[in-house]
C-alpha positions as CSV (number, residue, x, y, z in Angstrom):
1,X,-279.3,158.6,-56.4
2,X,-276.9,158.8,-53.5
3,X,-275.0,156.3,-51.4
4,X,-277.8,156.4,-48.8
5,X,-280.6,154.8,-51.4
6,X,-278.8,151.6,-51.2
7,X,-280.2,148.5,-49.7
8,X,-278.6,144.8,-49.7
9,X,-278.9,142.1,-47.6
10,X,-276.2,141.6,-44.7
11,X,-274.9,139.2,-42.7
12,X,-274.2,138.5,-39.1
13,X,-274.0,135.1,-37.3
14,X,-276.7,134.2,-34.8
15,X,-277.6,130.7,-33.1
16,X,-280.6,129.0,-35.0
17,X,-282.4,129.0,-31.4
18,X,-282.2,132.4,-31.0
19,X,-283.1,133.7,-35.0
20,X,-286.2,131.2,-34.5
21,X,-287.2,132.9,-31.2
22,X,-286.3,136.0,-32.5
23,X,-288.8,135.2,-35.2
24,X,-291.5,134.1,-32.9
25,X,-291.7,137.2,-30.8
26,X,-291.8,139.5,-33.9
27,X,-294.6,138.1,-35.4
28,X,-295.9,138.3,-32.0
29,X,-295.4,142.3,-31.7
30,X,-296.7,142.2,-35.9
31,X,-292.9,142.5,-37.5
32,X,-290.5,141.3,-39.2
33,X,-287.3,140.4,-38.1
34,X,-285.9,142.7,-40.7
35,X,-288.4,145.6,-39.9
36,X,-287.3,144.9,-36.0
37,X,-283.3,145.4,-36.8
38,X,-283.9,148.5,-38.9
39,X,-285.9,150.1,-35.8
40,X,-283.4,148.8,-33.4
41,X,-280.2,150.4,-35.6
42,X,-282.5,153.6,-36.2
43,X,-282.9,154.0,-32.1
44,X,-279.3,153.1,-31.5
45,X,-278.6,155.5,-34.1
46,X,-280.2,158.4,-32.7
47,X,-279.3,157.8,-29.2
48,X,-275.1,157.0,-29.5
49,X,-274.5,158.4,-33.1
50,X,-272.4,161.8,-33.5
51,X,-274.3,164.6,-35.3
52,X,-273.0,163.4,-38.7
53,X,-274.1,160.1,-38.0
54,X,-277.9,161.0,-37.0
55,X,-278.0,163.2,-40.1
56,X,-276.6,160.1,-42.2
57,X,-279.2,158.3,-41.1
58,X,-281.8,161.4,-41.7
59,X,-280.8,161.2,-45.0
60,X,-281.1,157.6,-45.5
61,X,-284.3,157.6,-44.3
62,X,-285.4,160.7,-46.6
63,X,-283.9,158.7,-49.7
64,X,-285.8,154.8,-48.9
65,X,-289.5,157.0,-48.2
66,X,-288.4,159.1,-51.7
67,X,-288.2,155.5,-53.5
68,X,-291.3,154.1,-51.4
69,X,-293.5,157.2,-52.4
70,X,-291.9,156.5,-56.0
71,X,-292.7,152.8,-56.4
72,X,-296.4,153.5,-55.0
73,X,-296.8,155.9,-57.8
74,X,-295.2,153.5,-60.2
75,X,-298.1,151.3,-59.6
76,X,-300.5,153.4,-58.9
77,X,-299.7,154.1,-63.1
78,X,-299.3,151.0,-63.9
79,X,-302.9,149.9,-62.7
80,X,-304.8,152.4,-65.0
81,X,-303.0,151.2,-68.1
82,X,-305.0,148.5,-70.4
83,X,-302.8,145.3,-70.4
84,X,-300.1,144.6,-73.4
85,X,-301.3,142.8,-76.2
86,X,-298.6,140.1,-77.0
C-alpha cells in the first residue's frame, strides 16, 4: 500500500459557532462534516491543482475505494462463517 491509502485525522482551528452551524447545515444537505471537507478539497482539487496534483488525488481516490471494496468483502466473508467457539 502506497502513501495515498493513508487516512488520519487533522486539525485546523474553527470558532465553536461556526463548527456547530457548520454541523447543522450538513445534516441538513444529509452529510457529514467530514464527508463535506473531503468533497470540498476534492472540487478545489480538480479546479486549482496542477496535473500532478489532480492525478494525486486520482490516485488517492482509486486507493480509499480499493480498501472500501476490500473491507465490504471482508465482511461480506465474515458473515457466512459460523461463530468461534471460545
Amino acid at each position: 500500500m502506497g502513501e495515498a491509502d493513508q487516512t488520519k485525522p487533522r486539525q485546523f482551528r474553527v470558532a465553536d459557532g461556526a463548527w456547530e452551524a457548520y454541523a447543522a447545515v450538513c445534516e441538513r444537505l444529509g452529510r457529514t462534516r467530514a464527508e463535506d471537507l473531503n468533497a470540498h478539497i476534492r472540487r478545489t482539487v480538480k479546479r486549482h491543482g496542477t496535473p500532478d496534483e489532480i492525478e494525486r488525488l486520482a490516485e488517492a481516490d482509486a486507493e480509499l475505494e480499493a480498501r472500501r471494496v476490500r473491507q465490504i468483502s471482508g465482511l461480506r466473508s465474515q458473515a457466512g462463517r459460523p461463530p468461534a467457539d471460545g
